[in-house]
C-alpha positions in Angstrom: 0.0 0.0 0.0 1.6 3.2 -1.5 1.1 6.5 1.1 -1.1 9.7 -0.8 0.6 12.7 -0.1 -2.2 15.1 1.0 -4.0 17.5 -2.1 -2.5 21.1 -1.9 -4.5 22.7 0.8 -5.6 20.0 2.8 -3.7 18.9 6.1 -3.7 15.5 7.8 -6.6 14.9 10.8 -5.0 15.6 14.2 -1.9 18.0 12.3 -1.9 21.2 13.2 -1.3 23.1 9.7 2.0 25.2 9.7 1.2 29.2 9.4 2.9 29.5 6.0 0.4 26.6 4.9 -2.6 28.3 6.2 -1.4 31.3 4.7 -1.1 29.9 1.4 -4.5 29.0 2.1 -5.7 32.9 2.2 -3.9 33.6 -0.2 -5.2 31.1 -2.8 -9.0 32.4 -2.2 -8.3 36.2 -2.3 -8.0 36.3 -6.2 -11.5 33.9 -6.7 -13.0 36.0 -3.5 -11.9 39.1 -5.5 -13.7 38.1 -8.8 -17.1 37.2 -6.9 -17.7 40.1 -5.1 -17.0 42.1 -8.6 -19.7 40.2 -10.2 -22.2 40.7 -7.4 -21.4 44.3 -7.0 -22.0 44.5 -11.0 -25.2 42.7 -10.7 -26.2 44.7 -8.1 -25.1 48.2 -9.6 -27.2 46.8 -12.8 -30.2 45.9 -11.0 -30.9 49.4 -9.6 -29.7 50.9 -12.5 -27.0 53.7 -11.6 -25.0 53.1 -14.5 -22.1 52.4 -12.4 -19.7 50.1 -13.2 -17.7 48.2 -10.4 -14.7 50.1 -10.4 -16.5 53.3 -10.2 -18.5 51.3 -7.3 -15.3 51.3 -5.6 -14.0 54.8 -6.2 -17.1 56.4 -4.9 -16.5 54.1 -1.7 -13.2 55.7 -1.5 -14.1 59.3 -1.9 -16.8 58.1 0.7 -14.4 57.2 3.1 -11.8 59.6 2.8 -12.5 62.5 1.8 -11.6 64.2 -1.5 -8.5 63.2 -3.2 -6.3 63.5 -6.6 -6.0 61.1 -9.0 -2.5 59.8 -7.9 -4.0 59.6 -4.1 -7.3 57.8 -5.1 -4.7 55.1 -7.4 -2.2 54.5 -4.1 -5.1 54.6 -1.9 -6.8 51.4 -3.8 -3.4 50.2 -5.1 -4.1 50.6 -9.1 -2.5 52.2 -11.8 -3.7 56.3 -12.2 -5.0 55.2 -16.2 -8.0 52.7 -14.9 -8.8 55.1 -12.0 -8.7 58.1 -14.4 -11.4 56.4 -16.6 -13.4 55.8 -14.0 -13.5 59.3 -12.4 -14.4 60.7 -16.1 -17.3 58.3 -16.8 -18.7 59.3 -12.8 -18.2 63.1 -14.0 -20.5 61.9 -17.0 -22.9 60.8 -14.6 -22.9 63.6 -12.4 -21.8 61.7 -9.6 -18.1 63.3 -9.2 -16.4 66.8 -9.8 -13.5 68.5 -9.9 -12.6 70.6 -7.0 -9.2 73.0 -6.5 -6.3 71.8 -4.8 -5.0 74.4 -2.7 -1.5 72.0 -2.0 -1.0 71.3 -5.8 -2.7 73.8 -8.3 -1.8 71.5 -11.5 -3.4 68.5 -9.7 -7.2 69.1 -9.0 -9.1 67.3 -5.9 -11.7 65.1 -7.0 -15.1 64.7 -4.5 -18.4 63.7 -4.3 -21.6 65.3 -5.9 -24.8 65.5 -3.7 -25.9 63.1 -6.4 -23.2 60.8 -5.9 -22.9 61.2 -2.5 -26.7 59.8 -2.1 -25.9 57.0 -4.7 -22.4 55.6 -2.5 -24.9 56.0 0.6 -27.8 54.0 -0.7 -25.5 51.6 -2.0 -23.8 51.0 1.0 -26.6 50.9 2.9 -28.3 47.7 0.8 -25.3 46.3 1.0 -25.2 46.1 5.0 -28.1 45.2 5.0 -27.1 42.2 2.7 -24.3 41.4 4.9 -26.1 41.3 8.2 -28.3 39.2 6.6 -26.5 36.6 5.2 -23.0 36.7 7.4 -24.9 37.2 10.9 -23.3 33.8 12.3 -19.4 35.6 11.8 -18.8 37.1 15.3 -17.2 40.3 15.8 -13.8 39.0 17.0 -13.5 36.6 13.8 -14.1 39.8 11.1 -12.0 41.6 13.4 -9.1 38.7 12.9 -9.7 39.1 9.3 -8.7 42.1 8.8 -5.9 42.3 11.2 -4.5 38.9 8.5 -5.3 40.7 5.1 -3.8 43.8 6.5 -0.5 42.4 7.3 -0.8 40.2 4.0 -1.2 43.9 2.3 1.7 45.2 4.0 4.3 42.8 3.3 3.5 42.0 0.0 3.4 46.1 -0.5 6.7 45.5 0.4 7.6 42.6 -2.3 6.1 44.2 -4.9 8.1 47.5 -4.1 11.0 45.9 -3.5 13.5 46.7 -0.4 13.5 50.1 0.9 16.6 49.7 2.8 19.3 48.5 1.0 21.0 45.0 2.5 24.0 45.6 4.8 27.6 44.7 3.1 30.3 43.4 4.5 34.0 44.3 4.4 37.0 41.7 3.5 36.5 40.3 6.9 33.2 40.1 7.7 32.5 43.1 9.5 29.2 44.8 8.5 29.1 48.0 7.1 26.3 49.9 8.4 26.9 53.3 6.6 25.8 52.6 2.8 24.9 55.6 0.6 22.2 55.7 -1.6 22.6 55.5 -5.3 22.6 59.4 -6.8 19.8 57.9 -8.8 17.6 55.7 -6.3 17.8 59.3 -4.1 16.0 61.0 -7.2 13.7 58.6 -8.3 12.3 58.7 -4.2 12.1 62.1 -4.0 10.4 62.0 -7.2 7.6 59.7 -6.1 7.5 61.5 -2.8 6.7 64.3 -4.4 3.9 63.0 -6.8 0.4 63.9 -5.6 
């Protein structure tokens, strides 16, 4: 009788399942978790007819949330590219649910916020969708969604890192070993920081 190594995912009765296992295991459903919720939100938006697509679901959410912000802020903010969030903010200026607003820290970059119109819409949205939630997910205590998020924001954090790469560079050692803890920055990593320090 040949042994079955277990199927990726699964762990043997009794084992307690390393961490990086069980974080595999997060990670694996974020992408499929990702792609539901963007079809029900779609259904949803097309059901009560706001014209809304998924994206700009999620960009009124953030104006919502935080306040009016650039283009550059709303892209870090939800961690996208400034061309899809750009689209979006033009076709919710089509529909009267965002405008441009001056930007008294950056005159060439305009603030973009909420219309009363699309203020209402985010509001009415998000209040059928809470009401979906407690509906359907009433059996997940506090403590667990609480867990949750503490996991997905730590999972955001250090793969923020990895996708960045290393802020710091690695120390370097001399002929013998010795660590040199004093390593300039390149001429050019210093300008390409500043420059995306400076971006707004």
């Amino acid at each position: 009788m040949t042994d079955t190594a277990p199927a990726s995912g699964e762990h043997d009765a009794g084992e307690a399942a390393p961490a990086e296992a069980l974080l595999y295991d997060v990670i694996r459903r974020l992408w499929p978790l990702h792609r539901t919720v963007v079809r029900a939100v779609e259904r949803e938006l097309k059901d009560t007819g706001t014209g809304m697509t998924a994206g700009e679901h999620a960009l009124l959410d953030a104006l919502h949330n935080e306040g009016p912000r650039t283009v550059p802020q709303l892209a870090r903010s939800m961690g996208l590219d400034r061309q899809p969030v750009q689209r979006w903010v033009n076709h919710a200026m089509e529909l009267n649910l965002v405008v441009t607003a001056p930007n008294p820290a950056h005159r060439r970059s305009s603030l973009i916020e909420l219309t009363t119109q699309g203020a209402a819409a985010i509001r009415g949205i998000q209040e059928f969708e809470a009401a979906e939630l407690r509906q359907r997910l009433a059996d997940l205590p506090a403590a667990d969604i609480r867990t949750a998020l503490h996991v997905l924001d730590r999972l955001g954090e250090e793969f923020r890192h990895l996708a960045n790469g290393p802020r710091v560079p690695p120390e370097e050692t001399d002929t013998h070993g010795n660590r040199d803890t004093h390593t300039p920055s390149h001429p050019h990593e210093t300008k390409v920081a500043n420059a995306h320090n400076g971006d707004v």
